[in-house]
C-alpha positions as CSV (number, residue, x, y, z in Angstrom):
1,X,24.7,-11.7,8.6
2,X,23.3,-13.4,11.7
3,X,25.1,-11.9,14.1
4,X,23.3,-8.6,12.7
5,X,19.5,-10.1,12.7
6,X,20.3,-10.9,16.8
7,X,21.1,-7.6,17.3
8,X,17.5,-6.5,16.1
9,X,16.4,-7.9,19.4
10,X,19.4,-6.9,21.0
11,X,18.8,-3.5,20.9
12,X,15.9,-1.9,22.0
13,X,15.6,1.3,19.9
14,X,16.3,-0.7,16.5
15,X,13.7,-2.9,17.2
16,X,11.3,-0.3,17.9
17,X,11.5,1.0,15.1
18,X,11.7,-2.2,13.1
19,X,8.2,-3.0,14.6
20,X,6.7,1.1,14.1
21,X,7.6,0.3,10.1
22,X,6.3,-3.0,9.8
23,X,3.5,-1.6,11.7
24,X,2.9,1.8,9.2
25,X,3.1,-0.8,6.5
26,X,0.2,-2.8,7.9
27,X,-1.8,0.3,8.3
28,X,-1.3,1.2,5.3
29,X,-2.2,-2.0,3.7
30,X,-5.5,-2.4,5.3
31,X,-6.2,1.5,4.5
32,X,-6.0,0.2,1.0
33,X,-8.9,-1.7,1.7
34,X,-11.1,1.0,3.0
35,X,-13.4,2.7,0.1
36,X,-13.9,5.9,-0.8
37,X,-17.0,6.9,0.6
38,X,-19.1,8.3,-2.5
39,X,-17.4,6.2,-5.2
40,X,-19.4,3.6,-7.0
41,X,-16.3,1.0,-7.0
42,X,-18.0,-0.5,-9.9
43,X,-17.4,1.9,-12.0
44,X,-14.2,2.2,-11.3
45,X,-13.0,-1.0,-11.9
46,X,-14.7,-1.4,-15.0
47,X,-12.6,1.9,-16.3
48,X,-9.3,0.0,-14.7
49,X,-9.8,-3.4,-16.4
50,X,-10.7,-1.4,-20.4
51,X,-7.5,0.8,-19.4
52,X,-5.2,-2.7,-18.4
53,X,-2.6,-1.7,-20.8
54,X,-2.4,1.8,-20.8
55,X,-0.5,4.5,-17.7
56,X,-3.6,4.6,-15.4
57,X,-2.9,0.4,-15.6
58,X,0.1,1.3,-15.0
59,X,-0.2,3.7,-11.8
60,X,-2.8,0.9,-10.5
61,X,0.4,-1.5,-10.7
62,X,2.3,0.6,-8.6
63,X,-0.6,1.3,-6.0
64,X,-1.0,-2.4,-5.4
65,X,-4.6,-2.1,-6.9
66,X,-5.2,0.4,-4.5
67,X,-6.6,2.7,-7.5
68,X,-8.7,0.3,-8.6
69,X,-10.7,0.3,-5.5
70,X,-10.0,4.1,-5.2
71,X,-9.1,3.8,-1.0
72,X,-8.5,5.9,1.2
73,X,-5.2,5.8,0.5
74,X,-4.4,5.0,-2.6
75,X,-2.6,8.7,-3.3
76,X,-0.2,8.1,0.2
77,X,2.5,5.9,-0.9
78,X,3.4,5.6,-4.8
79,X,6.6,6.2,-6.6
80,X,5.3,8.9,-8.6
């Protein structure tokens, strides 16, 4: 198991892309935080916390909250 995490900086082309994923996943994360432009995010999180328990609470769970501030990229990466 050790052996295996050295060889991350052992080898150049693993660890590049070991650093372009974390990287995407940064992007992505602060993307999240980026509105809409247009939206009144009010609104919309008023509709997400009356519909906690229901599938659009659901699909917000998955987004990371990303739907209930309806970012930029809240439709990029979800599991349905």
């Amino acid at each position: 198991m050790i052996g295996g995490v050295q060889n991350i900086a052992k080898i150049t082309e693993l660890r590049q892309r070991i650093l372009f994923t974390f990287a995407m996943l940064g992007v992505y994360r602060l993307g999240a935080y980026v509105a809409t432009p247009g939206i009144d995010v009010q609104v919309i999180k008023s509709f997400f916390e009356q519909a906690a328990g229901t599938v659009f609470g659901l699909f917000n769970l998955f987004s990371g909250s990303a739907l209930e501030q309806l970012s930029i990229f809240s439709l990029g990466i979800m599991p349905y």
